[in-house]
C-alpha positions, 0 to 999 in steps of 0.5 A: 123771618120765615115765609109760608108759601100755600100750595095751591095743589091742595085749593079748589082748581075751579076757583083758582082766583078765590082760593088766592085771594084767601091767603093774600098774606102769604108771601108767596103762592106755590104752583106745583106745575107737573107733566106726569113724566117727571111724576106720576101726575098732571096738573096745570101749565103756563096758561094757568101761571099766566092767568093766575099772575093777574089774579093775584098780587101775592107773586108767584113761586112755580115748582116745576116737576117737569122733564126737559126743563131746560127748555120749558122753565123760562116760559114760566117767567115770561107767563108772569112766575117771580120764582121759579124752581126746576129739579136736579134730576131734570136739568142739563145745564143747571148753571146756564138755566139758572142764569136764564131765570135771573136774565129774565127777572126771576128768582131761580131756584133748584130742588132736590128730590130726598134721594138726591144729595146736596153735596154734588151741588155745592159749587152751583150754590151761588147761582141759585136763590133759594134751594128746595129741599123735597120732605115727600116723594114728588108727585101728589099732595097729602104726603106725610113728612119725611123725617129722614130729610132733616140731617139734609136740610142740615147739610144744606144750611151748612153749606149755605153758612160755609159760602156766606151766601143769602140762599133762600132754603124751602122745604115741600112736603107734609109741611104741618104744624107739627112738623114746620117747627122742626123744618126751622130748627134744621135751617128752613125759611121758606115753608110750602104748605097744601093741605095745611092751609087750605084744609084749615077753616081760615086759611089766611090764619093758618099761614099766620100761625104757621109762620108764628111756629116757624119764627118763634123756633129760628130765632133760638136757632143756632144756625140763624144767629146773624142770619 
């Protein structure tokens, strides 16, 4: 079954716990954590992560667009996180922080940014929980999707099928309507969508339809039989 994860980057930041609240049946809330080193933007920090844990019983999916990862990502489990993804591009030792994150009682996850390719990647596969594949430049909210990313987000669910592995794949990135369908059909499960949901006038039903979309194309997909 697909999973919607609203990005609170599209919520109102002065009311952080409502906004939550108002998508309690999403199965995940994604925290867009960025250093405006990494990407050209700031946005929030561990003290918001941890505040917001106690706010909400929906757990806590941290996307950290940050540098030196290696050394910040393990505080975001400990603010209270239940997964957390740090960038390719932004690790040292990607293997030993991804068994950090699990040490500590979290999901571990990796993006990739869309001009990062997935096959240098492979062997790390097993390490992980989930993959992030990024549909738009990272960095700021509102971005039209990329299509170019699809025959990526393919390759990656193939390498995912070659190792048998129960690899979380997500896609970030002008996740809609009318693109989640095709993000599905291409072999995502996990969908991040902002403005898509808290642009809607009821956001709880906006990740309902979403996720409607998402399950009614995976269950016809050839990638999902047996998934």
């Amino acid at each position: 079954m697909a999973q919607i994860n609203p990005s609170i980057l599209s919520a109102d930041f002065a009311r952080l716990a409502e906004e939550a609240k108002a998508v309690e049946g999403a199965d995940w809330l994604h925290v867009d954590v960025m250093d405006n080193h990494f990407v050209p933007n700031l946005t929030l920090g561990v003290p918001i992560v941890e505040a917001l844990s106690k706010a909400t019983g929906t757990p806590l999916d941290c996307h950290l667009m940050i540098e030196d990862a290696d050394r910040w990502a393990p505080q975001y489990v400990e603010a209270g996180a239940g997964s957390v993804t740090f960038h390719a591009e932004a690790a040292a030792a990607p293997v030993r922080l991804a068994r950090e994150i699990r040490a500590k009682g979290a999901r571990a996850s990796m993006a990739l940014k869309p001009a990062t390719p997935i096959e240098p990647y492979e062997d790390l596969l097993p390490e992980l929980d989930m993959l992030l594949i990024m549909t738009v430049e990272p960095g700021f909210g509102g971005q039209a999707f990329l299509d170019i990313m699809l025959p990526k987000i393919r390759r990656t669910r193939e390498l995912i099928s070659k190792h048998g592995l129960e690899l979380w794949l997500q896609v970030d990135g002008g996740v809609s309507a009318t693109t989640i369908e095709r993000c599905a059909e291409a072999g995502a499960d996990v969908f991040v969508a902002g403005s898509a949901v808290y642009g809607a006038d009821d956001p709880a039903e906006a990740v309902r339809a979403l996720r409607a979309q998402a399950d009614a194309v995976t269950a016809s997909a050839p990638w999902a039989c047996g998934h």
